[in-house]
C-alpha positions in Angstrom: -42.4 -11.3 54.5 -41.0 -13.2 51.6 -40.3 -16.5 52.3 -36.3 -18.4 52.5 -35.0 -21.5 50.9 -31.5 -22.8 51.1 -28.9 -21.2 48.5 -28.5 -23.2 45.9 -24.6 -23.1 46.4 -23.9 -22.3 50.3 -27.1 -24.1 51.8 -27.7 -20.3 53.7 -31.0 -18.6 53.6 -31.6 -17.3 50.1 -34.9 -15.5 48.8 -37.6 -17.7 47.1 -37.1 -16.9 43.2 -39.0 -18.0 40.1 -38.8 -21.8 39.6 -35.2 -23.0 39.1 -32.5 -22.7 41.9 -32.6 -19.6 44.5 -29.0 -17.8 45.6 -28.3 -15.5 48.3 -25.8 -13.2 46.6 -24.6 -12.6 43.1 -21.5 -14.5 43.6 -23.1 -17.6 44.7 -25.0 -17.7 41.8 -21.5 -17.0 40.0 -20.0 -20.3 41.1 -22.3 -22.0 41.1 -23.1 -21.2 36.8 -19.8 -21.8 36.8 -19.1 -24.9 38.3 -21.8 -26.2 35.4 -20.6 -24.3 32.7 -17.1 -26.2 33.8 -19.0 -29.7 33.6 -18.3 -29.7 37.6 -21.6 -30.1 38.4 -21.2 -33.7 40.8 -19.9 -31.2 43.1 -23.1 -31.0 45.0 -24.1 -34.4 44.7 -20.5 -35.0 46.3 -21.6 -32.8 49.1 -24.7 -34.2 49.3 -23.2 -37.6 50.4 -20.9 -35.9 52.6 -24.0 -34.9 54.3 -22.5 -31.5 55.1 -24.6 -29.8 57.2 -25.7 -26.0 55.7 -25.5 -23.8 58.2 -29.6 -22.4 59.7 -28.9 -18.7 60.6 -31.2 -16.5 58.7 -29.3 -14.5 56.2 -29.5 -11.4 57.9 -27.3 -13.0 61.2 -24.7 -14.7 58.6 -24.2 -11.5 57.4 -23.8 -9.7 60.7 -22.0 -12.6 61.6 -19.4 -12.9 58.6 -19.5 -8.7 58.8 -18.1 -9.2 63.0 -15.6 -12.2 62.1 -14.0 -10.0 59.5 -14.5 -6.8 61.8 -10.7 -6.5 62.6 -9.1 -6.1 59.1 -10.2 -2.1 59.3 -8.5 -2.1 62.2 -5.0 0.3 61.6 -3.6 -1.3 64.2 -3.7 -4.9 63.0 -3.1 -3.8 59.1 0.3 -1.9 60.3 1.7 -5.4 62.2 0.9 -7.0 59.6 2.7 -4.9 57.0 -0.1 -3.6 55.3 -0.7 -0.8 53.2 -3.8 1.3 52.6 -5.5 0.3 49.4 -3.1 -3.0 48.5 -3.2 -6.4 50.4 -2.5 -10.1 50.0 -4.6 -12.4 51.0 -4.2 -16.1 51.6 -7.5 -18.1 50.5 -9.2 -21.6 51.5 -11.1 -22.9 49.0 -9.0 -22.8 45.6 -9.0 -25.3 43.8 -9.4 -24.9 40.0 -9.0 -22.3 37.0 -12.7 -21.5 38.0 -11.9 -20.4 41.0 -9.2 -18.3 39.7 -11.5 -16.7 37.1 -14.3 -15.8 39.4 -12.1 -14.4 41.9 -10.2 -11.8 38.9 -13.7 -11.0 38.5 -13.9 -9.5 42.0 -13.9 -5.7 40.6 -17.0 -6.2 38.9 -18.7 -6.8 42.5 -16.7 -3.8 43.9 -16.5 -1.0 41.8 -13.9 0.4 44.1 -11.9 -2.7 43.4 -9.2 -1.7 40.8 -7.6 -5.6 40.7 -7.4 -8.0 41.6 -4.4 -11.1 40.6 -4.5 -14.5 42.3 -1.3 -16.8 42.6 -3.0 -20.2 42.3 0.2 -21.9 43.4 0.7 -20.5 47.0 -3.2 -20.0 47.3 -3.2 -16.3 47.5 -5.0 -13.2 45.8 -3.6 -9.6 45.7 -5.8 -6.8 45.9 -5.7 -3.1 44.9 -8.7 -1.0 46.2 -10.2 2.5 46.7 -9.7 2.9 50.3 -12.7 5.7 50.4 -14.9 3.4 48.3 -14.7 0.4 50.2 -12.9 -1.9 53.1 -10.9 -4.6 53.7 -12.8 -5.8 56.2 -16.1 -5.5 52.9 -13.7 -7.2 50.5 -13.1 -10.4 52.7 -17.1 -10.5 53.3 -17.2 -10.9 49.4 -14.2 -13.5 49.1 -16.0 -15.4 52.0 -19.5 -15.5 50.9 -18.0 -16.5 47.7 -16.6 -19.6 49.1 -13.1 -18.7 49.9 -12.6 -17.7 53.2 -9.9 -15.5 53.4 -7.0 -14.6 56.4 -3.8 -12.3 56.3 -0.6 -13.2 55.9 3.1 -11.4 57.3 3.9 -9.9 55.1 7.1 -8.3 56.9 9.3 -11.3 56.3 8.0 -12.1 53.0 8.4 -7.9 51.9 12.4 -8.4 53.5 13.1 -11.8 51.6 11.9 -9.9 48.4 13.8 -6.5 49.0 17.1 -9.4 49.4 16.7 -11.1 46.8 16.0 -7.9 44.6 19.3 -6.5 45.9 21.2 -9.9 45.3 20.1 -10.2 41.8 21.3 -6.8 41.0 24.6 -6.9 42.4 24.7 -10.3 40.3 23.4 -8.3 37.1 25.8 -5.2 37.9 28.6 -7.5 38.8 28.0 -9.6 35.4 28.1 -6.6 32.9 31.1 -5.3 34.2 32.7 -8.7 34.5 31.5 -9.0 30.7 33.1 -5.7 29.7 36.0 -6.0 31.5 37.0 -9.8 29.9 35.8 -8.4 26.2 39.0 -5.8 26.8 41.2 -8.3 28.0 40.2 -10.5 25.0 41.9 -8.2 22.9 44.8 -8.5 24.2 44.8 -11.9 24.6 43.8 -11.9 20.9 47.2 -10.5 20.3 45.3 -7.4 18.2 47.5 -4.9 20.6 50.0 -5.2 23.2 49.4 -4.0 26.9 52.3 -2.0 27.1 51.6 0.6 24.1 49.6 3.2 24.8 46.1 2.0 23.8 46.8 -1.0 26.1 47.7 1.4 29.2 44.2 3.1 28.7 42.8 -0.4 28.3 44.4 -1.4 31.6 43.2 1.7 33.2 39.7 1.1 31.9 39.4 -2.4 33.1 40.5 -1.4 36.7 37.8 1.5 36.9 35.4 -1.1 36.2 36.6 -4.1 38.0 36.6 -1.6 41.4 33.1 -1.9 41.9 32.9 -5.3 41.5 35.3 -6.5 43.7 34.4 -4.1 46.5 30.6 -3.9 45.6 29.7 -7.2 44.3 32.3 -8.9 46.6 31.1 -7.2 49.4 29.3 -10.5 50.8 32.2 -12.4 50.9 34.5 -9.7 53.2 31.1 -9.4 55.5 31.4 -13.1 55.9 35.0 -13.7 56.4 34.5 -10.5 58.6 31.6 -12.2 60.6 33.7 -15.5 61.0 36.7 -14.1 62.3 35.0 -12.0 64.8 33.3 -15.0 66.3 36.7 -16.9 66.1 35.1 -19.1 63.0 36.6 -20.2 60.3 34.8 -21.1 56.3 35.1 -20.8 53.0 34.5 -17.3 52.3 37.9 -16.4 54.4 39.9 -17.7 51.7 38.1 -16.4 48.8 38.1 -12.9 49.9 41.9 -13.1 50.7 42.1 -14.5 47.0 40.1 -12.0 45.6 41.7 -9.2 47.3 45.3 -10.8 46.1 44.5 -11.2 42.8 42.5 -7.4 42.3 45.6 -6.0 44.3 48.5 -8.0 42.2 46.5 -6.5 39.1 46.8 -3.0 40.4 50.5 -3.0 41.0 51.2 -4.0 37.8 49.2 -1.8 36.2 50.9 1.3 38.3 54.1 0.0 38.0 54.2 -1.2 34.7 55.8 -4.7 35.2 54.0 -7.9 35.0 50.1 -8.8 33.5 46.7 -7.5 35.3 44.1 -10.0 35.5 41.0 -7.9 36.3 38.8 -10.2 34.0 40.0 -13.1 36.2 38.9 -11.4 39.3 35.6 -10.3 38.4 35.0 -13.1 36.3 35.5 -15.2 39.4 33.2 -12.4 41.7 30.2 -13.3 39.2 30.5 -16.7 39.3 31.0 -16.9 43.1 27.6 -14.8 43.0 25.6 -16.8 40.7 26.2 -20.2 42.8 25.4 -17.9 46.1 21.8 -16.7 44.4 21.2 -20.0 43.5 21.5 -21.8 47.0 19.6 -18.6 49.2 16.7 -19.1 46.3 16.6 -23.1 47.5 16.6 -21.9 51.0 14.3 -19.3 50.5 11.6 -22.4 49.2 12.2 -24.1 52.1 12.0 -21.2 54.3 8.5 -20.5 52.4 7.6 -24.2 52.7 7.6 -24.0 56.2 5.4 -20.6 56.9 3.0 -22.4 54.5 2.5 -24.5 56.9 2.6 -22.2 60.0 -0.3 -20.2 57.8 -2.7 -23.8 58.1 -3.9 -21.8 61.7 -6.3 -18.8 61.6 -4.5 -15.6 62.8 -8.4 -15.1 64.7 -10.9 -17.0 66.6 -14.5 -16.5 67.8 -14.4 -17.0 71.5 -16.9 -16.8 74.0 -16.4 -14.1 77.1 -19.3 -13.0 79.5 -21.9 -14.3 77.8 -20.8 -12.5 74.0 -18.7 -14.0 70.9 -15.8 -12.0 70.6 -13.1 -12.2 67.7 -9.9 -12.6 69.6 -6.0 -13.0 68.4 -5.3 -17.3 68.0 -3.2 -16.3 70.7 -5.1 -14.9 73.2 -6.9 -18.6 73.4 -6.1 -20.9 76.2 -7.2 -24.3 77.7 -10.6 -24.1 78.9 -11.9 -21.1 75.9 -14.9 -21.9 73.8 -14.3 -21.2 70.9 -16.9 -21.2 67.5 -15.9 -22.3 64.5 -18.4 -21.3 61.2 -18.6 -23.4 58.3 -15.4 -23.0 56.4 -13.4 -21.9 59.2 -10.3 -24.1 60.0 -9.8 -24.4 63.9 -7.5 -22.6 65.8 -7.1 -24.9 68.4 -6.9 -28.6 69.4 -9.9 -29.4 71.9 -13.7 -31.7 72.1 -16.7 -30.5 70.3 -19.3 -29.7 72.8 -22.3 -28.7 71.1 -23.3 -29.1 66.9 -22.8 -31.7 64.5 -21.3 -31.6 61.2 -17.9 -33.0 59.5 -14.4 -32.0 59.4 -11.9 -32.0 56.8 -8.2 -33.8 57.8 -6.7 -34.3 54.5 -4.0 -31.8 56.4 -3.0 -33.8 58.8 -4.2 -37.9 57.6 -4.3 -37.0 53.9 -7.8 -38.6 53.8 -9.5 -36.5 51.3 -13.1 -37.2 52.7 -14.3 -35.3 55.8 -15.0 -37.1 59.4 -18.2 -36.7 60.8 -17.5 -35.0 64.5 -19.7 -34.5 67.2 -20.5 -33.3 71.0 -16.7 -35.3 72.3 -15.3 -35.8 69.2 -11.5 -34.6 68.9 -10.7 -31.6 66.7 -7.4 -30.6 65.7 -5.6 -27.3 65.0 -5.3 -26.7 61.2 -8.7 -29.0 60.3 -11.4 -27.2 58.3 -15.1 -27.5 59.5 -16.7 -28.1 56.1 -20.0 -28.7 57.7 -22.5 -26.3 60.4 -20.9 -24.4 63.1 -19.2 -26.0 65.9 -18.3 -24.8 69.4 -15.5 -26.5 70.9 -13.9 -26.4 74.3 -10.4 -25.3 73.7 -7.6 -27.9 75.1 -4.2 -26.6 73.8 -2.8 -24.0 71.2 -0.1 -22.9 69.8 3.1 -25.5 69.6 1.3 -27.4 71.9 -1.1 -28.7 69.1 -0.9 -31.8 67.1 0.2 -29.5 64.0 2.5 -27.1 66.3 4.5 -30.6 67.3 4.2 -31.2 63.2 5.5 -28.0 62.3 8.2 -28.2 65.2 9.3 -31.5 64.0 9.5 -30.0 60.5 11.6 -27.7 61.6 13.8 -30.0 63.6 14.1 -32.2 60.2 14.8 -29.2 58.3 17.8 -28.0 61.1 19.0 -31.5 61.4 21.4 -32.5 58.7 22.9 -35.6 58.1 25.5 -37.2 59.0 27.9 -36.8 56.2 26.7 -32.7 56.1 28.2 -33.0 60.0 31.1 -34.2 59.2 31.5 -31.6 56.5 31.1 -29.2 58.8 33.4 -30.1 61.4 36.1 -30.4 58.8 34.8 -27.1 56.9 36.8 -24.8 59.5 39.8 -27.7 59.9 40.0 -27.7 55.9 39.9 -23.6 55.3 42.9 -23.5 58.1 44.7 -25.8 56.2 44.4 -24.8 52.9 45.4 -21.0 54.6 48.0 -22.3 56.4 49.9 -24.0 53.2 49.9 -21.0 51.2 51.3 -19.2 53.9 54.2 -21.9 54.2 54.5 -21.7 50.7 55.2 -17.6 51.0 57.2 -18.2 53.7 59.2 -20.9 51.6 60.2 -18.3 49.1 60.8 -15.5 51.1 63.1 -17.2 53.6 64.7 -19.8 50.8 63.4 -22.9 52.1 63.3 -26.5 50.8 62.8 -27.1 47.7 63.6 -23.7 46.5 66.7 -23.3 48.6 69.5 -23.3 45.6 67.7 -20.0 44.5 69.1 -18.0 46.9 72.9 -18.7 45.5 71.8 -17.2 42.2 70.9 -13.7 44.2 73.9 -13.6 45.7 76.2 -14.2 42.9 76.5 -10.5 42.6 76.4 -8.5 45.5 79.4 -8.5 48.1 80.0 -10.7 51.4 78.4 -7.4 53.3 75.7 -7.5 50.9 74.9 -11.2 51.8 75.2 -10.5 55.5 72.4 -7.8 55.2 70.1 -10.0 52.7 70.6 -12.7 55.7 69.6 -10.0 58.3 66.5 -8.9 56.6 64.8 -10.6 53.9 65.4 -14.2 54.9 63.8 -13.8 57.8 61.0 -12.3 56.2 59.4 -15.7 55.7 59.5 -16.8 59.5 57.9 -13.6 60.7 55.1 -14.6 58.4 54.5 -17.7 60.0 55.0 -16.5 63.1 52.0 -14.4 62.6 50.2 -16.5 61.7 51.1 -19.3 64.4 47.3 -19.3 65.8 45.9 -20.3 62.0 48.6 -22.9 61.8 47.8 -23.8 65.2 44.2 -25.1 64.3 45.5 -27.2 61.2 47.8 -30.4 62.2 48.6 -30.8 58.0 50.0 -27.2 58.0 51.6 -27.9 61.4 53.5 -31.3 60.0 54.6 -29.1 57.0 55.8 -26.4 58.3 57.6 -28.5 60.5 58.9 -31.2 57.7 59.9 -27.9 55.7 61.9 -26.5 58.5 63.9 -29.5 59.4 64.6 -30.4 55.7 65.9 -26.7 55.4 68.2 -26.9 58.2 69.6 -29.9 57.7 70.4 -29.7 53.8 71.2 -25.9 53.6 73.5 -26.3 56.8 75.5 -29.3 55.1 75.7 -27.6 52.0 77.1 -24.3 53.7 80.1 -26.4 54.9 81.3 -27.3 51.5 80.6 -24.3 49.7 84.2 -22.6 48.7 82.7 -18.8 48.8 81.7 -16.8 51.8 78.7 -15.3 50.3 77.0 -18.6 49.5 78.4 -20.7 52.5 76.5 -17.3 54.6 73.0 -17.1 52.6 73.1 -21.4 52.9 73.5 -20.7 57.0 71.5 -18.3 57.2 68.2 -19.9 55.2 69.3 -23.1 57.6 68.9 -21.1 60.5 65.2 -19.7 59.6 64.4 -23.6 58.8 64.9 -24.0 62.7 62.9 -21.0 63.2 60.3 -22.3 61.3 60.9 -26.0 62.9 60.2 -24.4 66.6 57.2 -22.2 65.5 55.6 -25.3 63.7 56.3 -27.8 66.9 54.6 -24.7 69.4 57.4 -23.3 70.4 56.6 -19.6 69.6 58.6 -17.7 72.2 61.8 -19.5 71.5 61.5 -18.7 68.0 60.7 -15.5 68.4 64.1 -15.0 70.4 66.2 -17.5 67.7 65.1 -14.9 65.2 65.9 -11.7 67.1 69.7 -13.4 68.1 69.9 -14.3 64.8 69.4 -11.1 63.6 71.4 -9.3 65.8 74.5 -11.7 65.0 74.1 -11.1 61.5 73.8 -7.1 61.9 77.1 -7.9 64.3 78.5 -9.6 61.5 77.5 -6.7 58.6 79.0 -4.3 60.7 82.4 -5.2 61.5 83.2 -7.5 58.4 86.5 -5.3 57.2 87.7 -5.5 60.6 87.1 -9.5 60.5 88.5 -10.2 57.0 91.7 -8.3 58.8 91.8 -10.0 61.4 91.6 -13.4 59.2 94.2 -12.0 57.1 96.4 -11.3 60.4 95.8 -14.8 62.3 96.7 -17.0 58.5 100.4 -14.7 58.6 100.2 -15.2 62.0 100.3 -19.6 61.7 102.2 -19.4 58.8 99.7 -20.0 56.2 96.1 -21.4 56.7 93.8 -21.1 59.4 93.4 -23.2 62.5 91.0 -26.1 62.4 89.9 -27.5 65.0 90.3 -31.5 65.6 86.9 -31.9 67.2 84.8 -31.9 63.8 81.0 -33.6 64.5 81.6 -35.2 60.9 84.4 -36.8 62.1 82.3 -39.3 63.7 80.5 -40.6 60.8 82.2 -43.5 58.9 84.2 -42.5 55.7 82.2 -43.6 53.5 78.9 -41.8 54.8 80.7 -38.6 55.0 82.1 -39.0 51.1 78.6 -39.9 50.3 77.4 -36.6 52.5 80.3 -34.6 51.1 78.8 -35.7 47.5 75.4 -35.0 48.5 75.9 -31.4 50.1 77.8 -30.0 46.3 74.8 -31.0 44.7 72.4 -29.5 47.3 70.5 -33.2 47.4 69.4 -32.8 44.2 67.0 -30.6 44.9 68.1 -27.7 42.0 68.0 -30.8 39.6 64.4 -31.8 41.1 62.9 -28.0 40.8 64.3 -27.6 37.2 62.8 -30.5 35.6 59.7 -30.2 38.0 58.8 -26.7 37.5 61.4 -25.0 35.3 61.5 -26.8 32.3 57.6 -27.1 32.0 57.1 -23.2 32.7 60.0 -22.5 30.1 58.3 -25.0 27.7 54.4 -23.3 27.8 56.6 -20.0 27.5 58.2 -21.2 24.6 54.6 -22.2 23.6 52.9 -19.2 24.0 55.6 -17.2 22.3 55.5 -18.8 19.4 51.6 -19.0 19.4 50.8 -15.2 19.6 52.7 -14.4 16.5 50.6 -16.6 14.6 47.5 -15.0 16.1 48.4 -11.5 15.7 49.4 -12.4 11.8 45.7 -14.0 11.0 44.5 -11.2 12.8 46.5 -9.1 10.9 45.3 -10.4 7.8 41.8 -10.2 8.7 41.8 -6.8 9.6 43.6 -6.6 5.8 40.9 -8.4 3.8 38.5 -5.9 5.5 40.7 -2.6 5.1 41.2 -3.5 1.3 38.6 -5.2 -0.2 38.6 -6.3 -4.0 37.2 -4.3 -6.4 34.6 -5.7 -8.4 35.2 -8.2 -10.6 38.4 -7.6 -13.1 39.4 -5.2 -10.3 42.8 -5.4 -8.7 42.9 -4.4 -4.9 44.3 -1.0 -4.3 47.8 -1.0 -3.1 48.6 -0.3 0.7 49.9 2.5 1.7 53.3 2.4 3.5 53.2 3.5 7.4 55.2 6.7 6.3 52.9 7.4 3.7 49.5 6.9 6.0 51.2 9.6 8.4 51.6 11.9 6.0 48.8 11.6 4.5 47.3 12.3 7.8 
């Protein structure tokens, strides 16, 4: 029988050889030429003065034994929870620590000849495997990583496969979303470029082109946004991607009027410009979560997915899970525990740089405390098991981990708390500011004498009926939103009162009917808006409808009443009654000249918008106008110097043909 002798590298039972160091497998003799070769050679003196115990099992028994621990990896049932597929796997290794280690294990096909590769990722500790299911096993290749000094153990791949399927489909909506943005703005840039108009006929196609492509990226590539504001509204929550998808949808859907009807400028390079970059910040922060997500199953992957445990008298590899207090449990050399508990029989030394950060192992013994996560670097240990799962030292680490990582800080929770108050607010202002021009409202009140300095007294009586009160069924529809933001409430409120009070004063001095009726009638949807801003929904709800109904009243019998006028003037012998009872005949003289003066000049608000808003807008038209010339005549001449180029020298260009010319030459 030929006689044993420690391995030169592992310490188990190798063959006696020629004089020089003995090894009981190829690989071991590998590493351990390679850990020389690499000048690394102190690494067994190191573990020398560790005094790490090498394992005694004859090498037939380690073999069995390594052979049972690994049993449960050809197991179908165990590869399909774990998201395995025949002939590829990723493993997670213990042990890697260098480029050596990296270059024996890409070597593992020379071992296995039904190995086909095999890649590690040195960063996250791992090594992906491609194999000949017929040729050899799982279960053969994670003997071989083991007795080459890496222990192996699976990893879920599930969650990981999902998170890469996501962010595969994120970055190609980004990509998809991207070019078309990129198209679509290189067409607008012509005609920004002033090279062509958008109204000829090249520019219609253009504007039809841009909208086929800007479709699929604000329905497609935006489609994360609407499943968000979706999600939010349904559980009665409001954030940020509310608003942009209402500002998406407005801006694609502006764009597509105009383009059907002709009037106004598209901005589909606006739109999708803003989808892609809306995108590209969203990829960025799910990729920072995704680390962090990956940071923590790193450390969830510190415990074995398997343990040896003792049951009727027989080691048995069980599930981590299936362990409870009161299991023994054996740990082999390299074999991190699975379970906080007290050594009760063997001696050797455990590595805690996981959970102390001490980088030199503890000697451990019958009593001593091991710890969930550790790594026995010395002889096997049996252990008496005394809690598992969260209930370890590193399941209250992990937990806590998690707790920081869900735990955000103070200024995040106020963020948040403000986040839905903020996205109601903003929402609820643009609505008021709709509602403002729809229903003539401070400051833009004076506007609505300009559209009715054509059309009739009946004309101004229907306008009144209808679209006036356009703007406070808006807001009364939206009451609930406003409802959750106090700013919006104060304004809407502010807005109203203003309204009433300046458009009513300023109906009472106007000399024509038609203004003196649009003035009432935009002061009478400013208390309509007042009540719905203060709560009061259901009386403004029945303002507006009397209101209405007076002014259809009104529409429909105004011949009769301008009779009737007519007939009770002849009737008091020239002008009409007045009645002595005037509320303005309670204010001093002097407030009601200063009032009177006030209500002609609407408060100066007509005065305020023009040199506000009017006079800017007119001056960066008057800007622009004058600019786009100028670029359409250097691009003109550009598009000259390249149509007729000089002849060579001496030469004189050829002269342009005249437009009539070209065409008939054509």
């Amino acid at each position: 029988m030929t006689a044993s002798v420690p391995c030169a590298h592992c310490g188990l039972p190798a063959p006696a050889s020629e004089p020089g160091p003995s090894f009981c497998c190829a690989g071991c003799r590998a590493v351990h030429h390679l850990l020389h070769d690499a000048g690394l050679g102190d690494y067994y003196a190191l573990r020398s003065s560790l005094e790490v115990e090498p394992p005694q099992q004859p090498a037939d028994e380690a073999l069995d034994a390594l052979r049972a621990r690994y049993a449960h990896l050809d197991d179908p049932q165990v590869l399909q929870a774990h998201g395995l597929a025949p002939g590829e796997a990723t493993l997670e290794l213990t042990g890697l620590h260098c480029a050596a280690c990296v270059w024996v294990l890409e070597r593992l096909p020379r071992l296995h000849p039904g190995v086909s590769a095999a890649r590690v990722d040195y960063g996250r500790g791992q090594i992906h495997l491609r194999w000949d299911p017929s040729r050899v096993s799982l279960a053969a290749l994670a003997v071989s990583l083991h007795r080459l000094g890496y222990p192996p153990r699976l990893r879920t791949e599930q969650a990981d496969a999902e998170r890469r399927r996501e962010a595969r489909r994120e970055l190609l909506r980004l990509a998809v979303t991207g070019a078309l943005a990129g198209n679509v703005m290189l067409m607008a840039f012509v005609t920004y470029a002033g090279v062509m108009t958008s109204h000829g006929e090249l520019g219609r196609f253009m504007e039809g082109l841009s909208l086929a492509l800007a479709v699929p990226a604000v329905t497609w590539g935006a489609w994360p946004f609407y499943r968000g504001a979706g999600a939010g509204l349904r559980a009665g929550v409001l954030h940020m991607d509310l608003p942009i998808s209402l500002g998406i949808a407005a801006g694609f859907g502006a764009s597509v009027v105009a383009t059907l009807t002709g009037t106004g400028e598209p901005y589909y390079d606006s739109v999708t410009a803003l989808v892609f970059l809306l995108l590209v910040g969203r990829y960025v922060q799910q990729r920072g979560q995704q680390r962090v997500a990956t940071r923590g199953e790193l450390w969830q992957g510190l415990v074995p997915g398997m343990a040896t445990r003792q049951a009727g008298g027989a080691w048995a590899r069980v599930y981590t899970s299936a362990l409870g207090p009161g299991d023994r449990v054996r740990v082999e050399p390299g074999e991190c525990f699975a379970a906080d508990g007290r050594v009760v029989e063997g001696r050797g030394h455990v590595d805690l740089s996981m959970l102390t950060g001490e980088s030199r192992p503890e000697p451990v013994g019958p009593g001593s405390p091991v710890w969930a996560g550790t790594r026995n670097t010395g002889a096997a240990i049996e252990l008496e098991v005394e809690a598992v799962g969260p209930a370890t030292r590193l399941g209250r680490v992990v937990e806590r981990l998690g707790a920081a990582d869900a735990e955000r800080a103070p200024v995040v929770r106020m963020a948040d708390r403000l986040a839905g108050w903020f996205v109601a607010t903003v929402l609820g202002l643009a609505f008021l500011m709709a509602a403002i021009g729809k229903s003539a409202q401070v400051p833009v009140t004076g506007y609505v004498l300009r559209a009715m300095e054509g059309p009739t007294t009946s004309s101004a009586l229907f306008y009144g009926t209808l679209s006036i009160h356009a703007g406070v069924y808006l807001i009364l529809r939206v009451e609930p939103l406003i409802a959750n933001a106090p700013v919006a409430r104060i304004a809407v409120v502010t807005v109203g009162l203003l309204t009433a009070i300046t458009a009513s004063m300023s109906a009472r001095v106007r000399p024509d009917a038609k203004g003196s009726l649009a003035l009432a009638t935009a002061g009478q949807a400013g208390l309509m808006l007042a009540e719905a801003g203060m709560g009061w929904t259901q009386l403004a709800m029945w303002h507006l409808l009397a209101h209405g109904l007076l002014r259809l009243a009104q529409f429909l019998r105004t011949p009769s009443w301008l009779e009737d006028a007519h007939a009770r003037r002849s009737a008091l012998g020239g002008g009409s009654f007045r009645s002595p009872f005037h509320a303005e005949r309670i204010l001093p003289a002097p407030l009601r000249d200063f009032l009177y003066a006030a209500a002609l000049s609407r408060f100066g608000l007509d005065a305020l918008i023009d040199r506000l808003f009017s006079r800017p807008l007119a001056a960066l038209a008057h800007l622009v106008s004058s600019t786009r010339p100028r670029i359409r005549e250097r691009n003109g001449a550009r598009i000259a110097e390249v149509e007729f180029p000089l002849h060579a020298s001496g030469g004189s260009p050829p002269l342009p043909t005249t437009r009539s010319q070209g065409q008939g030459a054509r």
